[in-house]
N, C-alpha and C positions, 0 to 999 in steps of 0.2 A: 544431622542427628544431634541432639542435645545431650551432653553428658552430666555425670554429677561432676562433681567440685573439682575431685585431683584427679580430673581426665579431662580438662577444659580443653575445648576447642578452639584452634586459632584461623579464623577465615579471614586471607588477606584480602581486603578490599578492591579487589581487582576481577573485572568482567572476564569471563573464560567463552571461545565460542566454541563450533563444532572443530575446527582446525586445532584449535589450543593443544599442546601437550602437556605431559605430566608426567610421573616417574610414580609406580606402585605395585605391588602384588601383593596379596595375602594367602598364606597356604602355612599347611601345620606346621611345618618348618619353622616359622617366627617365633619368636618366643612369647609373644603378646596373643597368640592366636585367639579369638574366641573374648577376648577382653570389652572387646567394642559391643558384644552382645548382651552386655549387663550395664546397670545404672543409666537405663537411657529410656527413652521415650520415643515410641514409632507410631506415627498414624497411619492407619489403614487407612487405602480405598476401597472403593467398592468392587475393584478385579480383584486385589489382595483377599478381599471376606471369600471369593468366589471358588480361587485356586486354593483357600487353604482350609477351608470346609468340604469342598471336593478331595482334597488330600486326604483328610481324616477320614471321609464319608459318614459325616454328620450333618444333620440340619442344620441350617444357618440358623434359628435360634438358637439349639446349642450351643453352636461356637462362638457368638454372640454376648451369651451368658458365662461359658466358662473363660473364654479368651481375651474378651476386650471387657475397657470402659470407657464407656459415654462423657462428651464433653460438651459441650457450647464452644465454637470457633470465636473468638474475639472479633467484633467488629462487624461479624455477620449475624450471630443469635442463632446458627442452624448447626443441627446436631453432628457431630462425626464421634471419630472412637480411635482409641489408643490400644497397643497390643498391652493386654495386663500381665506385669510381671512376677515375678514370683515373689515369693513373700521370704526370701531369704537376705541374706547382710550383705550382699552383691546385686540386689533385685535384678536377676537372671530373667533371660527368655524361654519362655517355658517349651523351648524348640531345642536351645543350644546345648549340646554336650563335650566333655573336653577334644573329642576327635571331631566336632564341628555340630552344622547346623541337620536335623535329622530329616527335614521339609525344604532341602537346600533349590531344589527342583524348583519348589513354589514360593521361594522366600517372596517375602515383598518386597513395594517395591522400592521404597527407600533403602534396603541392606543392599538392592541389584546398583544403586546410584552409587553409593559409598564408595571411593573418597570425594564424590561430587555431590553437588548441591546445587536443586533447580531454585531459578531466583525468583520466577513468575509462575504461578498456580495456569495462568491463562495458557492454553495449550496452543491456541494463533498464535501468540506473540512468541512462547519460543521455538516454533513451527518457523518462524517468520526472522527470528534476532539471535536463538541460541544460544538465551542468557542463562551460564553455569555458575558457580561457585565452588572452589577448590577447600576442602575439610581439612586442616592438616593439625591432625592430632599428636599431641608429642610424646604421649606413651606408645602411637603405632609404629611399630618396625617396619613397615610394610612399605612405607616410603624410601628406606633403604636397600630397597630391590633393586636391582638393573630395569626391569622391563618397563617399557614406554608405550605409552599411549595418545591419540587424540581421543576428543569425546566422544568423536563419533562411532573410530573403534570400539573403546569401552561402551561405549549406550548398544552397540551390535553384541559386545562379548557375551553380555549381561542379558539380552532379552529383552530390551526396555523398550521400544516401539511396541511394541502391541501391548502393552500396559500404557502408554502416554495415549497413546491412539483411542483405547476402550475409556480411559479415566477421563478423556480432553473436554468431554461434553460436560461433565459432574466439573470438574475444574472450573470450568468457564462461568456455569451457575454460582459457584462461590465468587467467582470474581465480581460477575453483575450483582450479586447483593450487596458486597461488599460498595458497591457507586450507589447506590439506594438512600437518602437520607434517613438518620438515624431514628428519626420519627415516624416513618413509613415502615410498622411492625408486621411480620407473618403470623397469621396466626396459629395457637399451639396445634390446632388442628392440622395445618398445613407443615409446622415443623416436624410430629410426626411421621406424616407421608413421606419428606424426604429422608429421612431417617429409615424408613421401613423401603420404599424402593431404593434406595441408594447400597442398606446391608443385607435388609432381611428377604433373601429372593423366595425364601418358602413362602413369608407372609405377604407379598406381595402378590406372589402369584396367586393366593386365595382371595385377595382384594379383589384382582382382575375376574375369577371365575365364579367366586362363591357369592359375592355380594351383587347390588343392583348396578354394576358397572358397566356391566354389556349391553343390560336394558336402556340406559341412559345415553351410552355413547356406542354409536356405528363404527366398531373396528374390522377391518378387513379379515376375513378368513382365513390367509395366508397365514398374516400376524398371528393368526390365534395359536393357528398349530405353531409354526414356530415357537412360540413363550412357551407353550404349554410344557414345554419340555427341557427346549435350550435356555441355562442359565442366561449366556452370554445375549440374548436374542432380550430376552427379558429383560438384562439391562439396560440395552439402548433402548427400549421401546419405553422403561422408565423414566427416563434422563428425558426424554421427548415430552412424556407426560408431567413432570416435574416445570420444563419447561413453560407449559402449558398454563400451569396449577398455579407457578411464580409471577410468570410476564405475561399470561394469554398472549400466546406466540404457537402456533402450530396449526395442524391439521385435527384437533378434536371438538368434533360439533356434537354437540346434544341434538337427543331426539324430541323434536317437538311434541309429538303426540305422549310419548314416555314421560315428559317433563309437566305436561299440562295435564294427566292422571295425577301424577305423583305432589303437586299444589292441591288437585282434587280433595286428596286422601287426608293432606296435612291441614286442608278447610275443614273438613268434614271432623276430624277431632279435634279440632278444638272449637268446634262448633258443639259435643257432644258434652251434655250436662255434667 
């Protein structure tokens, strides 16, 4: 996590793997408690949009709108989002209260990583090498605990396998743009899309049913019910289509016949005086 100024971070430049230990706890006991939840900057995934819209039981454009802002990833050009803080002289998280976080359940998933730090977005590679990064902030008390951990303790304590597992696929797509030469643009149409299946699973799911999406491509039945309903189901079948959308890499065929109406239609107007 990025802090402001007189909460600077010091990350010793040393590889951490799943074995690694560490020394940490945080609990209201500290005197710091609740500190690290202000002046910072957290990027959402797209489980993070999932479980914390489900929490409130809002629409993901809501919480969308009221919670996050929109960025451009450096080096990729493709959209993600930040949790937006409060507009106060600490810019608070509009979650945290002095007795802790009130969505502690659903926090994301960088507050579940803290005091660690993943070094690679690619979810093979730290599937594969379990390259971490140790945070060690020196306003946090927390380090002055007794209790001991390896990573992989903490990644279990926390929850974090089924969030690196559901985000590994979106990870990965940032990664492979990121290898894309600079000159080789997506277009706004296409940034978009991944913006809208990566957060917005209401809008997405109306892309998939409302629009000529089904007409055009042959999706399995199964799938259908599933999305139709389960968020979770809906993201990976996104990440797939995304997939698809960036690198044509998948299983999505258009329909021949649907596709050669649909040239028909678009000859035909503008063939029309």
């Amino acid at each position: 996590m990025e802090t402001t100024e007189n909460k600077t971070a010091h990350i010793p430049p040393v590889q951490l793997s799943e074995n690694s230990r560490f020394q940490f706890k945080c609990h209201p006991g500290v005197p710091c408690f609740t500190h690290c939840c202000r002046g910072i900057d957290i990027m959402l995934t797209p489980y993070d949009v999932i479980r914390m819209k489900n929490r409130m039981g809002i629409p993901s454009e809501d919480f969308l709108a009221l919670y996050t802002k929109p960025h451009l990833l450096e080096t990729t050009d493709l959209p993600v989002i930040t949790l937006k803080m409060m507009d106060d002289e600490e810019r608070s998280c509009p979650f945290v209260r002095k007795d802790g976080c009130i969505i502690y359940e659903d926090r994301p998933t960088t507050c579940r990583y803290y005091p660690l730090g993943v070094a690679t977005l690619s979810y093979k590679e730290q599937q594969e090498g379990g390259f971490y990064i140790f945070i060690n902030e020196p306003h946090c008390k927390g380090f002055e605990e007794k209790d001991q951990w390896t990573v992989t303790e903490w990644r279990k304590n926390q929850g974090l396998d089924i969030h690196d597992e559901i985000n590994g696929m979106w990870a990965d797509l940032i990664v492979r743009k990121k290898s894309i030469p600079k000159n080789v643009q997506l277009t706004e149409k296409t940034k978009k899309m991944f913006f809208t299946a990566s957060y917005d699973m209401d809008g997405f799911r109306r892309f998939v049913f409302e629009s000529s999406f089904l007409t055009l491509y042959a999706i399995d039945k199964k799938i259908l019910e599933e999305i139709r309903t389960d968020d979770i189901a809906l993201l990976r079948f996104g990440f797939k289509w995304l997939t698809w959308l960036m690198f044509k890499e998948g299983d999505f065929r258009l329909n021949a016949s649907s596709v050669s109406e649909r040239q028909e239609k678009i000859k035909a107007r503008q063939q029309t005086p």
